[in-house]
N, C-alpha and C positions, 0 to 999 in steps of 0.2 A: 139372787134367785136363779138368773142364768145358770150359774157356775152350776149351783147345785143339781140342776135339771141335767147338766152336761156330765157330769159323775156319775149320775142313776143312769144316763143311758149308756155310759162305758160298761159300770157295774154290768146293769142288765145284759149286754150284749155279750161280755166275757162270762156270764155265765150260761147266756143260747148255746155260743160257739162251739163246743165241745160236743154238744151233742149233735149241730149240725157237721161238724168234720164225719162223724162217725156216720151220717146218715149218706153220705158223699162216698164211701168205701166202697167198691164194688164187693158185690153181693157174688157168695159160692155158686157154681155152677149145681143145678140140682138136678140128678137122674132117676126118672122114674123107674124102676125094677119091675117088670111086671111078668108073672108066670100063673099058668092056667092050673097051676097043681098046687099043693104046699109045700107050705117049706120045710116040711118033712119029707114030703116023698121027693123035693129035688136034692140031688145027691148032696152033704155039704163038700164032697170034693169039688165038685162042679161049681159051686158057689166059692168054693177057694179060689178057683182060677178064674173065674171071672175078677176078684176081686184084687189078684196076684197081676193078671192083667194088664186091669187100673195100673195097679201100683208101678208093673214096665213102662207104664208111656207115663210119669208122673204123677198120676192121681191119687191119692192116698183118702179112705174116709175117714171123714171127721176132719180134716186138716186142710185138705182145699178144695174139697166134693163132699156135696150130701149125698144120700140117696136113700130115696123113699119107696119101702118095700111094697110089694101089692099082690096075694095070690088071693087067686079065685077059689081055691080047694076044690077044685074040680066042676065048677061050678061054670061054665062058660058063658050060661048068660047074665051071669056079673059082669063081664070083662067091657061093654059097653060103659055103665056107668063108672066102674075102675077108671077106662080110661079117659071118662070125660070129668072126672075129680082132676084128674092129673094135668088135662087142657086149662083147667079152670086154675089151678095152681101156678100156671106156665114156667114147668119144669124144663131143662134144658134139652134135655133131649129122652128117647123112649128107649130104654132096652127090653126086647120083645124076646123073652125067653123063649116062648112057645108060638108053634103057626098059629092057632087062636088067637093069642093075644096080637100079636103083629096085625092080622088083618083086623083087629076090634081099632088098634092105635091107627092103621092105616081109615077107618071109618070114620075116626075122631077130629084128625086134624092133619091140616098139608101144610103147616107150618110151622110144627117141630118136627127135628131130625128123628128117624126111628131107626134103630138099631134093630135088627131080626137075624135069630137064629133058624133053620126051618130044614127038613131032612126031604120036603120037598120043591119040585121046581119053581122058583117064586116067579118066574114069568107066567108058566100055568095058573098059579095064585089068583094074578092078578098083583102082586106086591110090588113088583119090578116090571118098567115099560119099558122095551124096545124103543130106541129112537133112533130112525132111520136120518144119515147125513144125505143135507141137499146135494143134490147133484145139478 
């Protein structure tokens, strides 16, 4: 009776295993994409080279980056709840295509990295602090 109890828990255990290995994998880095327009009106050049990019510093989608698209179609006060789906998912990091978006991702959370692109001063923003060294 031993014996056989000691087989069913090999059995049993060689058949968990496998799916705990895979549960052990570290998991793809995942970037939020988020832009205040659609994804019609943003250029697809511009969206090539964002993703050309990626691909220069190794990142490739679908193969070792996700990344989850998010426009507001113009709609800025979406971009709150956009980016609090996106906190909620704890994506790896923010890319904030648009000033809108950036400050929604800066409103959301201080504990993912955000990526911002912005044609104005982001210290005036508010996006970027000044930190003055002790003296």
């Amino acid at each position: 009776m031993r014996r056989r109890d000691f087989i069913k828990g090999i059995v049993g255990s060689a058949t968990v295993w496998p799916s705990a290995t895979r549960a052990q994998q570290p998991t793809m880095p995942v970037i939020g994409f988020v832009n205040a327009g659609s994804a019609r009106g943003l250029g697809q050049g511009e969206l090539q080279a964002y993703l050309k990019g990626l691909g220069e510093t190794g990142y490739v989608e679908g193969q070792n980056v996700l990344i989850e698209y998010r426009w507001a179609e113009g709609q800025t006060d979406r971009l709150p709840g956009i980016m609090a789906d996106l906190v909620h998912r704890q994506v790896t990091v923010i890319a904030a295509t648009t000033t809108p978006a950036a400050l929604a991702a800066q409103a959301v959370t201080t504990t993912i990295p955000i990526v911002f692109e912005t044609g104005s001063d982001p210290i005036q923003l508010g996006l970027v602090a000044i930190r003055r060294a002790a003296t």
